[in-house]
C-alpha positions in Angstrom: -6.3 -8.3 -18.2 -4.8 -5.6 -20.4 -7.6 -3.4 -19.2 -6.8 -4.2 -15.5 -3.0 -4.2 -15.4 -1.7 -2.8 -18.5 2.0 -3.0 -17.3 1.5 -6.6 -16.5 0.1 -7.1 -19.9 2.8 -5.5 -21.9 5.1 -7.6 -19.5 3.6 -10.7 -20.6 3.4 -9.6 -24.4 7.4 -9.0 -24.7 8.4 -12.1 -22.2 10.1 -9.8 -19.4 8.1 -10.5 -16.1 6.6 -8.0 -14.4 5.0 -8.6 -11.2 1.3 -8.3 -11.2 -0.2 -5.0 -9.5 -1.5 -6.9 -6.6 2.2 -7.9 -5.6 3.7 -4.5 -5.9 3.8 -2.5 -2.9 6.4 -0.2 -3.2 4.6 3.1 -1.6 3.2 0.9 1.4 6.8 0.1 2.4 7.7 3.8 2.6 4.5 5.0 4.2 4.9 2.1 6.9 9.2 2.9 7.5 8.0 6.2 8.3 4.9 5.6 10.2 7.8 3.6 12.3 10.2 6.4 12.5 7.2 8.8 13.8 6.1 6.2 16.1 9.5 5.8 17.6 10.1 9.6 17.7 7.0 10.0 19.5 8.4 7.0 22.0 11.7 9.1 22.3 10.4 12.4 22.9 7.3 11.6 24.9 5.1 13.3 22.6 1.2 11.8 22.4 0.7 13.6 19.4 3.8 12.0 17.0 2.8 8.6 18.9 -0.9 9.3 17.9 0.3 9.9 14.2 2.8 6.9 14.1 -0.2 4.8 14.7 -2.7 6.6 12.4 0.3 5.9 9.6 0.6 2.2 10.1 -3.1 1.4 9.5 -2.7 3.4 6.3 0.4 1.2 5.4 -1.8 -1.7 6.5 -4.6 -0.9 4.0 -2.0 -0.5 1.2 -0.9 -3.8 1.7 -4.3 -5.2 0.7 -4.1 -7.0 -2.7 -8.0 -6.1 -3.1 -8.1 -2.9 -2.0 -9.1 -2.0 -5.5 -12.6 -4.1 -5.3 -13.3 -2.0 -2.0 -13.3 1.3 -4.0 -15.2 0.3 -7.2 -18.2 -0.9 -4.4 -20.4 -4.1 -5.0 -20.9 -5.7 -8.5 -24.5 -5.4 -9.9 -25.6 -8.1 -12.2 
């Protein structure tokens, strides 16, 4: 574990909780307020190519969200 999350480790070590790095999505929120903002400036100012990037944002939020998203980049396990 200490090798994984070493902030949740020291956490547990001292006895003040930390939440695990799966739960912590502190970037995703801000990448996904302002994929909103773009998308709703797009909406406002009829421009395709804001509305376009709004949308291309939000998936990116989406994939931030994921608590695995760690086991996609390391690729399959091999015995």
């Amino acid at each position: 574990m200490r090798r994984k999350d070493p902030r949740f480790a020291r956490a547990l070590a001292t006895g003040q909780p930390c939440r695990p790095r799966e739960y912590r999505h502190g970037r995703a929120w801000a990448v996904l307020g302002l994929s909103l903002l773009v998308l709703t400036l797009g909406l406002v100012l009829r421009q395709g190519l804001l509305l376009a990037s709004g949308l291309v944002m939000a998936g990116a939020a989406g994939h931030l969200f994921d608590p695995q998203r760690d086991r996609y980049r390391q690729g399959p396990r091999r015995s």
